[in-house]
C-alpha positions in Angstrom: 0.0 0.0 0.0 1.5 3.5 -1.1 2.3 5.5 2.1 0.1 8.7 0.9 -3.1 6.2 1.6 -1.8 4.4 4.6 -1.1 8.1 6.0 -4.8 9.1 4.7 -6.3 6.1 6.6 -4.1 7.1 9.7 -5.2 11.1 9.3 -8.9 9.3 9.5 -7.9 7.5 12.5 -6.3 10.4 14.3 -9.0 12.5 13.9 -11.3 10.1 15.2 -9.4 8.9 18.3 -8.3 13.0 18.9 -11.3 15.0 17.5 -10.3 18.6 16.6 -7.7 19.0 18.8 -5.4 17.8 16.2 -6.5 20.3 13.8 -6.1 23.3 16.3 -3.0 23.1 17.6 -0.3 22.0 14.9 2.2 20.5 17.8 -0.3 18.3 18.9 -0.9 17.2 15.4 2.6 16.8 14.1 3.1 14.5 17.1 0.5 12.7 16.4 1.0 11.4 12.9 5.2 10.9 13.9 3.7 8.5 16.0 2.3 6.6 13.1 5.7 6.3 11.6 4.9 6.8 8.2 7.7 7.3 5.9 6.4 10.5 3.0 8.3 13.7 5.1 6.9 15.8 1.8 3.0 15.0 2.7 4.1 15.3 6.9 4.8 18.4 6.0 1.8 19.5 3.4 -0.6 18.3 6.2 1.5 20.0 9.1 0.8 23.3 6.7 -2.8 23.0 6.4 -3.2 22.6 9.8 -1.2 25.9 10.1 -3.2 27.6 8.0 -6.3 26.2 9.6 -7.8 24.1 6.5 -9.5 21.5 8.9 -11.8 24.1 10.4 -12.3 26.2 7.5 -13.6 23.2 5.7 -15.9 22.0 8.4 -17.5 26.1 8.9 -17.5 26.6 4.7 -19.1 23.1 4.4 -22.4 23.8 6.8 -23.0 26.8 4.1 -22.5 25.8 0.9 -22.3 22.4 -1.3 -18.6 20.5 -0.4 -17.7 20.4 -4.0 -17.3 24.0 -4.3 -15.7 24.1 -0.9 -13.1 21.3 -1.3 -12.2 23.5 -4.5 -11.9 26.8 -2.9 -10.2 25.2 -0.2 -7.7 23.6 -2.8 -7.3 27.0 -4.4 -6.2 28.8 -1.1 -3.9 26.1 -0.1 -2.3 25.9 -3.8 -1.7 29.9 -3.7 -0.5 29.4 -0.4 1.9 26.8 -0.8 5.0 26.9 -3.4 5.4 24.5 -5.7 2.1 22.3 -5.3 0.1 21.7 -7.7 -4.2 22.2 -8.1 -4.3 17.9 -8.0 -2.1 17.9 -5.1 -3.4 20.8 -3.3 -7.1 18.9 -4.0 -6.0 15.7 -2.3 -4.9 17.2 1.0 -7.9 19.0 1.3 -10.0 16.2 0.4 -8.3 14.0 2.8 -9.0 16.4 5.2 -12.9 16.0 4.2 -12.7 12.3 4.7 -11.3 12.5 8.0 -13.7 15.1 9.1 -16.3 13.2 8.2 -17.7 15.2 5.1 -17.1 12.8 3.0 -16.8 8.7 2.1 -13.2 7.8 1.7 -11.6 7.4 -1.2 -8.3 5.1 -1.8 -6.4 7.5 -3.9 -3.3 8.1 -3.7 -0.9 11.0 -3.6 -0.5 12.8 -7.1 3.2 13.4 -8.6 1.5 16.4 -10.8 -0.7 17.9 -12.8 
């Protein structure tokens, strides 16, 4: 199994075990998946970010008002502009993950994209 959906599935589990105290305080969350010992430093980091620049709980205030479609893609766009050097796909999967392990959506095995 490619580690971007073993560390999907373990994002899904941490949020469940932790609830959003994971997604509040970046620390607590970096700790969290190190403890998984997954091996993909590049998407440790891109979900370390997000946390810092509070995707989590933007996605789960944006989603109560409008359709998640259009969130997961505004979402993807402020995380993209935000971020050097990811790409739209890339961008899309870390904010979908975080939809799946939130709850706001069914998971999906998909893994990491290389590019666009």
């Amino acid at each position: 199994m490619p580690n971007s959906i073993l560390l999907r599935k373990t994002l899904i589990k941490i949020v469940h075990k932790h609830g959003s105290t994971v997604y509040y305080c970046p620390e607590r969350f970096k700790a969290a998946l190190l403890a998984h010992e997954i091996d993909h430093p590049v998407l440790l980091d891109l979900l370390g970010e997000s946390v810092r620049l509070e995707v989590p709980p933007e996605l789960l205030r944006l989603s109560a008002k409008s359709q998640l479609f259009i969130v997961v893609q505004r979402l993807r766009d402020y995380f993209q502009r935000r971020i050097a050097g990811i790409s739209a796909s890339q961008a899309e999967w870390v904010v979908a993950t975080w939809a799946m392990a939130l709850g706001l959506s069914p998971y999906e095995e998909a893994p990491y994209p290389m590019r666009d």
